[in-house]
C-alpha positions, -999 to +999 in steps of 0.1 A: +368+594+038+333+587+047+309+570+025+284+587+015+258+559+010+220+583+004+236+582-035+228+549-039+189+554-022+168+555-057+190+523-070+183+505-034+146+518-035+138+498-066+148+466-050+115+468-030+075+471-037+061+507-047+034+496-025+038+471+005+013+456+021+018+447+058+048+462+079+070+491+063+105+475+056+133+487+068+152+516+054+176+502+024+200+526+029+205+519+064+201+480+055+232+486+035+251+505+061+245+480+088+260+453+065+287+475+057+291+479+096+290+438+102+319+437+075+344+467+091+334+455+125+344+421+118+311+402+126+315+368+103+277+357+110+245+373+107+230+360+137+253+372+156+257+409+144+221+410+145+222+402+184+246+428+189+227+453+170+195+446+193+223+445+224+243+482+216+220+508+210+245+530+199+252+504+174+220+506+159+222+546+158+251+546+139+233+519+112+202+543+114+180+522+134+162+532+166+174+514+192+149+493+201+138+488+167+165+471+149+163+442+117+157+408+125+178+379+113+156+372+086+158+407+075+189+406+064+189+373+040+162+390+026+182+419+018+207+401+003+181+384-019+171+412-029+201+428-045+206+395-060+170+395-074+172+427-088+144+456-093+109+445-083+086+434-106+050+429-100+032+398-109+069+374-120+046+341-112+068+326-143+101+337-136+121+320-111+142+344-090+179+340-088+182+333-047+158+312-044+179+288-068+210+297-047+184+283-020+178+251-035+179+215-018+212+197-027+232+167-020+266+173-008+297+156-012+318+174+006+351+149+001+342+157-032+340+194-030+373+199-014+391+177-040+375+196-065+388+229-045+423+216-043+423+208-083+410+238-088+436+260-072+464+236-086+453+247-118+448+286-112+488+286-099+500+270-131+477+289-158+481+320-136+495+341-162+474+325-191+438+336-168+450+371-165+461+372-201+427+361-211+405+380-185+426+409-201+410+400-238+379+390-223+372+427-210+387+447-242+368+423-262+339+433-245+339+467-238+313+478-263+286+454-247+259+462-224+268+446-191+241+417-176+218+432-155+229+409-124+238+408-091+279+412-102+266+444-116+242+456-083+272+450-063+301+470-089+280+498-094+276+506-059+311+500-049+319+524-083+293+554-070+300+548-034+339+542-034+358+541-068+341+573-085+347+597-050+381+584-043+392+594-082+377+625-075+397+636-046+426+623-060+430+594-038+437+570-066+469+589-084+472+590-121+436+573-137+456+572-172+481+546-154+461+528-131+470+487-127+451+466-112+451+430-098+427+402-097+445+371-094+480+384-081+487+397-112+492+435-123+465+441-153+475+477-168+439+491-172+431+508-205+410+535-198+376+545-214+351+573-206+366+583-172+370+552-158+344+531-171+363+495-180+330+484-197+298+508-211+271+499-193 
């Protein structure tokens, strides 16, 4: 099943200026397909599916890029900051986007971080049945509320229009009255509201 990714063009669109100045930007429907590419083809670094994208022309075709005009490094990052940022705004000289704290200059400890890691996953095997119980009430409980307007909700909504939503709809995903599903390991039975829709957004 092929994904069908110009559905998700007007929510991409927003990410970006009405009205650039300087050099068009690159297509953010294509932007997404060639990430979606780097993942299915296995490519664990940027830099390095980037390369090959300049390299294989056919590569680039089948993201939507000429072939000798493909994203730069940089490009990419920038992407992904914007998803995370959200819809443009003009004028935020107050508001501090989300990546660039993500980007921040920090001290690491990382003898610190990977004892912190280990205590971490010490304590996710013992309570595991106590975090699903409660991710379970967390998302009943909450059901009603508007979800944040975040980069957790860019990046469900189009997995839900591009994947989820088509796949119910040919069937793919059995029963949608007895769906389970698992975060942790653990089954969750799923209770579900407005065809499919865990949480009104």
């Amino acid at each position: 099943m092929g994904l069908e990714l110009e559905k998700c063009r007007e929510e991409l669109e927003k990410l970006y200026s009405p009205n650039p100045r300087g050099r068009k930007s690159y297509d953010p429907v294509c932007m997404l397909r060639a990430m979606l590419l780097m993942v299915i083809l296995k490519y664990s670094k940027i830099t390095e599916f980037a390369k090959k994208l300049r390299e294989k022309p056919k590569l680039a075709q089948i993201a939507g890029f000429e072939a000798n005009q493909t994203p730069a490094v940089s490009t990419f990052y920038l992407f992904i900051d914007r998803l995370e940022d959200g819809e443009y705004k003009k004028n935020q000289t107050n508001q501090v986007k989300l990546s660039s704290l993500r980007k921040g200059k920090q001290r690491r400890n990382l003898k610190e971080e990977k004892a912190n890691r280990e205590k971490g996953k010490k304590q996710v095997l013992e309570q595991a049945d106590t975090i699903t119980e409660n991710l379970k009430n967390e998302l009943i409980a909450q059901e009603n509320e508007p979800r944040p307007q975040d980069y957790l909700y860019r990046l469900e909504n189009l997995l839900m229009k591009l994947a989820v939503i088509p796949s119910a709809q040919k069937g793919l995903l059995g029963n949608l009255k007895k769906l389970i599903i698992s975060g942790d390991g653990s089954a969750l039975v799923l209770r579900f509201i407005n065809n499919a829709q865990v949480r009104k957004s």
